[in-house]
N, C-alpha and C positions, 0 to 999 in steps of 0.2 A: 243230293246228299240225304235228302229226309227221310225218302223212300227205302235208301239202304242201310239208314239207321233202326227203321221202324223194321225189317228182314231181321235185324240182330237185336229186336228185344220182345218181351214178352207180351201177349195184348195187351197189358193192365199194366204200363211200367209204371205206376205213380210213385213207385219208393223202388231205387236202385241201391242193391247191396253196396255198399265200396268198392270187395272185391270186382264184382261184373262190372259197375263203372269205370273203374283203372283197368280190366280187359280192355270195353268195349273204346275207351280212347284211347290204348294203345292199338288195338284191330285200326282202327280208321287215324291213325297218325295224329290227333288232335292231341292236343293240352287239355286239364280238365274242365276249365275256364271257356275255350274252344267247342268242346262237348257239352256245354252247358248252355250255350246260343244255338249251339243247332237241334238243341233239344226242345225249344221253343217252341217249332212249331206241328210236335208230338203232344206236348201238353195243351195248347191251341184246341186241339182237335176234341177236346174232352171238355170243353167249357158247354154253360149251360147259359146263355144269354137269352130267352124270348123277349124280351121288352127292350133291349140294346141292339139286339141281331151283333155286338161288337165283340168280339172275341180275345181276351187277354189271356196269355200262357206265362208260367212261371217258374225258373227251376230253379231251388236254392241245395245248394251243400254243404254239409255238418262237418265240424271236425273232425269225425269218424271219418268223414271222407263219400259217406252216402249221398245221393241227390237224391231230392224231393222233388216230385210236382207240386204244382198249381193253377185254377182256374176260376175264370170269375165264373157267378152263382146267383143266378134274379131268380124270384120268383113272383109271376101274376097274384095279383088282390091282394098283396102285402103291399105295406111299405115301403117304398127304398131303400129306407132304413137298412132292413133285413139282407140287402144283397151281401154277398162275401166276395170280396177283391181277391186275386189271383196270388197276389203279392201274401195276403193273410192267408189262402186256403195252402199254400206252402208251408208257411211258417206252422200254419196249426198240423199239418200232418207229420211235418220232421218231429213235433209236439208231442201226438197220438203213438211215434213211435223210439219213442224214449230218448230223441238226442238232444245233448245238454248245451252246446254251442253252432250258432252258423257262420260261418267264413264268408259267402259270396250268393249272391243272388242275380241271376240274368231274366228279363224280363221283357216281352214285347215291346211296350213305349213305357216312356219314361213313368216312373211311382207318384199318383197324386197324393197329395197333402195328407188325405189320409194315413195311406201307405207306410209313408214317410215317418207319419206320428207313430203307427203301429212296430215298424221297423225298429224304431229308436226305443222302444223297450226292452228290445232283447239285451243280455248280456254282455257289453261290450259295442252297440249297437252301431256309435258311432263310423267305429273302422271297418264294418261289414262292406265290402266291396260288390258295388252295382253295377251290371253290367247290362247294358240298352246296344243291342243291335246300332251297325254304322257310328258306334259313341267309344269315347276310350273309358275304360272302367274307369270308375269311381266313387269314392269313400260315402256311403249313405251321411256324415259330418258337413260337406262338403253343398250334398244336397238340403239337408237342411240344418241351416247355421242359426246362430243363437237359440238351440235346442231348448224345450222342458222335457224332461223325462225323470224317469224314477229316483234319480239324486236329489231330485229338486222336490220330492215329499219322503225322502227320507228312506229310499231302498238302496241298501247298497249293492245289490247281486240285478237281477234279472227276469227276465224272461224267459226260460227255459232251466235258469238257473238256480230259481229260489224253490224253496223247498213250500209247502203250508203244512199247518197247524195241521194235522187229521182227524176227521170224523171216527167217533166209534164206532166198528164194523160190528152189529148185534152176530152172534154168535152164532146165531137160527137161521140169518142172510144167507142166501140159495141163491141160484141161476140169477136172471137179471138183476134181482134187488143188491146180490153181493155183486154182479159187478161193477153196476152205476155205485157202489161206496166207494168201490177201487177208484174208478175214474174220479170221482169228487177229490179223494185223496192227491191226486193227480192234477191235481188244477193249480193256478195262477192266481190268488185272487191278495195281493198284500196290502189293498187300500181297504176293501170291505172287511175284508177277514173271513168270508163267505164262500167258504169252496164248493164247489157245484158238481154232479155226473150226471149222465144219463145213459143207459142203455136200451138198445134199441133188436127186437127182433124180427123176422121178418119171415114171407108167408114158408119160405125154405129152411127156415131155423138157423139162417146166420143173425151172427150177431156183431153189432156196431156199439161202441162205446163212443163218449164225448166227453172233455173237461172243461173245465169256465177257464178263461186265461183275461185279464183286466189289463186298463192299460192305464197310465198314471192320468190321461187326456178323459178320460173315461167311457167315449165315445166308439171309439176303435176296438173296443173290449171285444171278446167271441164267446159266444151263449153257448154251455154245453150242447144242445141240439144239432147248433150249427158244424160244430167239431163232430158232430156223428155224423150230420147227413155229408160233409166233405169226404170220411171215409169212405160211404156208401159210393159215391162218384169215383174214386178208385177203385172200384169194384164191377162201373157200368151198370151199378143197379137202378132201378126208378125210384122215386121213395113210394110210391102206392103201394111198394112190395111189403112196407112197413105193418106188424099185423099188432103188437106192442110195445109199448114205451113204460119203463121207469125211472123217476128223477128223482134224485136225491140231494136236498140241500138242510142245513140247520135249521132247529124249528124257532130260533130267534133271529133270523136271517133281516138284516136291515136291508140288502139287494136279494130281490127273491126272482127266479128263474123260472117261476110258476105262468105267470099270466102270459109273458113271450113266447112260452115252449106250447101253451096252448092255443094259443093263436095260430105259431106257425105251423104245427101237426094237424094240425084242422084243416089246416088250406091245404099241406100238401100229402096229407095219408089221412080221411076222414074219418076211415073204417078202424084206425089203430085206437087202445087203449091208454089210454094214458092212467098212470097210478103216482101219485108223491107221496115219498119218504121222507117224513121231517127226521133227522138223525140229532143226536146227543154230540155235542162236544169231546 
């Protein structure tokens, strides 16, 4: 089945329109739920693990009805800290392209702890329906019971749902520096108050944006960088392709994106630029 799935989609499927999703499992007789497990091991194939060699796939779908991928994300001389779970590089790309709720998530093995905390931010988060290969769906509530999440310091919307404060876009803002505002605008951040972008370009003149997205646990959070470089991954790019970077966060920023984004641009594109834009309120 994988093989004549992969015949019926693009090389880079990381984001399925709705439309071609409801073709593509009406073409092969599946349910979308159905199409979502067998899609696992298309997005499998796109993970970046060298220090796990363990490969996690991911696919969530929005109430638009789009499926996302995702894949986990190590990288050497960093951290652990730094890897991106399979489970969040979904979530953050349904993020990067504007959908406002997720219905269901199917996943290689079951969502660690992590996950789980990350998951339960979204909007609604509890009834999001999980769906693990050999398992019967079920309620991410279910998976983890006596929750904290955004209720519990005072958000009543979401993940994907809530809106932020916005950065003043200076007027003079051009190519990368106005788009990393847009993305900052774009961010997730209702515990800091600190919304983050970056843009990224690279040695062929595409460009990769990212946004901060926070998580109530505060650990789980996603570093604007890391929200570009998962784009970049939908794309099959390397990041050494990276030739500049602009970041843009507030210049009274109590969570600053500064010291992480250069650590990790160093380790994995040396040769890029890096420039910060402290912005105004």
């Amino acid at each position: 089945m994988t093989e004549k799935i992969k015949s019926l989609l693009p090389p880079l499927p990381f984001h399925i329109p709705a439309g071609q999703a409801a073709r593509l499992a009406e073409t092969l007789g599946l349910s979308s739920e159905q199409l979502m497990l067998e899609l696992i091991p298309v997005a499998r194939s796109f993970a970046r693990p060298p220090i796990s060699r363990f490969q996690v796939g991911a696919v969530t779908r929005g109430r638009s009805g789009a499926l996302y991928m995702g894949v986990n994300l190590e990288f050497p001389g960093q951290s652990l800290i730094q890897t991106v779970h399979a489970e969040q590089c979904a979530v953050t790309n349904a993020m990067s392209h504007g959908e406002k709720s997720l219905e269901a998530l199917a996943v290689s093995s079951a969502p660690c702890g992590f996950c789980r905390q990350l998951l339960n931010e979204l909007a609604g988060g509890g009834q999001l329906m999980v769906l693990i290969p050999s398992h019967e769906p079920i309620p991410l509530a279910e998976l983890l019971p006596r929750s904290f999440g955004p209720g519990d310091l005072g958000i009543e919307a979401g993940l994907l749902a809530q809106t932020v404060e916005p950065l003043e876009v200076p007027q003079e803002a051009s190519g990368l520096v106005r788009e990393a505002f847009l993305a900052a605008n774009r961010s997730y951040a209702p515990y800091s108050k600190d919304p983050a972008g970056i843009a990224l370009r690279t040695a062929d003149e595409k460009v990769f944006t990212g946004s901060y997205a926070e998580n109530a646990a505060f650990n789980p959070s996603t570093s604007p960088l890391h929200a570009a470089l998962i784009q970049m991954v939908g794309q099959g790019l390397d990041f050494d392709q990276i030739t500049e970077a602009v970041l843009v966060e507030p210049e009274s920023a109590q969570v600053s994106q500064i010291g992480m984004t250069r650590l990790l641009l160093e380790q994995v594109a040396p040769q890029a630029k890096l420039t910060v834009n402290l912005a105004r309120r």
